[in-house]
C-alpha positions in Angstrom: 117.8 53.1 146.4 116.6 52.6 149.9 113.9 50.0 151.1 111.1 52.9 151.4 112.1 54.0 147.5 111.5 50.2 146.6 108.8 50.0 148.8 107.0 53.2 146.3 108.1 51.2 143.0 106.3 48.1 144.5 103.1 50.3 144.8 103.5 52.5 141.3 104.8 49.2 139.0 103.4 46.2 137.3 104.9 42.7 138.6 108.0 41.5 136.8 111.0 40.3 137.1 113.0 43.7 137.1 110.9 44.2 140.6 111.6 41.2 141.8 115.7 41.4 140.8 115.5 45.1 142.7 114.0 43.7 145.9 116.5 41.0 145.9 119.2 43.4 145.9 118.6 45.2 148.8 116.7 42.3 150.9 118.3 39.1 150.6 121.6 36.9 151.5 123.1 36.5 148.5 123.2 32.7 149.0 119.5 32.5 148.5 117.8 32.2 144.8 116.0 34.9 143.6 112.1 34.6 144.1 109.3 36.0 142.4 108.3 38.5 144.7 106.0 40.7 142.7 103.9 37.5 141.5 103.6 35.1 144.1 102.4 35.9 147.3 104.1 32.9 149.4 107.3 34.4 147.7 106.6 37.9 149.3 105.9 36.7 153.0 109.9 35.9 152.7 110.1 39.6 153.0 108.1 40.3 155.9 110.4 40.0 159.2 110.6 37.6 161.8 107.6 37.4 164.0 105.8 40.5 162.4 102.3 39.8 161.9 100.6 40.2 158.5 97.1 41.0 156.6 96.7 41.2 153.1 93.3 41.8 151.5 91.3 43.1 148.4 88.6 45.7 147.7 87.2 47.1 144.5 89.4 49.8 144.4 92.8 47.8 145.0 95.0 45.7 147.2 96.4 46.5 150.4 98.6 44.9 153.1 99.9 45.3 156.5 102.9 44.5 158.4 103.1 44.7 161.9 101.4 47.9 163.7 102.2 50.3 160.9 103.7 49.4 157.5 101.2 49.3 155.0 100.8 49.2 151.4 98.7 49.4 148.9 99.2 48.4 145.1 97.3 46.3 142.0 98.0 42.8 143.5 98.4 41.2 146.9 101.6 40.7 146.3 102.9 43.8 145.5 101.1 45.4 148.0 102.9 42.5 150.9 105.8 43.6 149.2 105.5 46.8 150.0 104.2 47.0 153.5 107.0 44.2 154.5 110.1 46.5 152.9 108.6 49.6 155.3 108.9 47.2 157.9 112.2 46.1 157.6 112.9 50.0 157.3 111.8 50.6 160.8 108.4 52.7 158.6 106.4 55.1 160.7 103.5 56.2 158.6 102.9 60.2 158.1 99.4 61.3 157.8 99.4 61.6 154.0 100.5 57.6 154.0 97.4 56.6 155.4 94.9 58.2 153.1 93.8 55.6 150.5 95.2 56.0 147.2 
């Protein structure tokens, strides 16, 4: 699985810890502990790299994030959502036109 494909699961899935095992996987030293990165959002701005700058927000229709410039993502909480738009970032993500339309 690569970080966009987690990235998608982040935006299609509910939080758990399945999620949160998945993105621990591919992201982190192994010498860390596992966080709850689908549930708490202090846990997900772990994810986002070094000296990126972040937003994270709500509207009626959903969450959304961004992570530098470019990554985005969008998904049912805030954390899933940073979750998303950090693991495009760490991918080097360069959004396509259909990526930007709002879901």
């Amino acid at each position: 699985m690569t970080l966009v494909d987690l990235a998608a699961r982040c935006e299609q899935e509910q939080p758990g810890k399945d999620l949160d095992h998945a993105i621990f996987n591919l992201m982190v030293d192994r010498g860390d502990r596992q966080l709850s990165y689908s549930t708490k959002l202090d846990d997900a701005l772990t994810l986002v790299p070094d000296g990126s700058s972040w937003r994270v927000g709500k509207t009626p229709l959903g969450c959304f994030a961004y992570v530098g410039l470019k990554a985005q993502g969008y998904a049912n909480t805030p954390a899933l959502a940073l979750c998303a738009a950090a693991l495009r970032a760490a991918d080097g993500y360069l959004p396509t036109p259909n990526s930007l339309l709002w879901r």
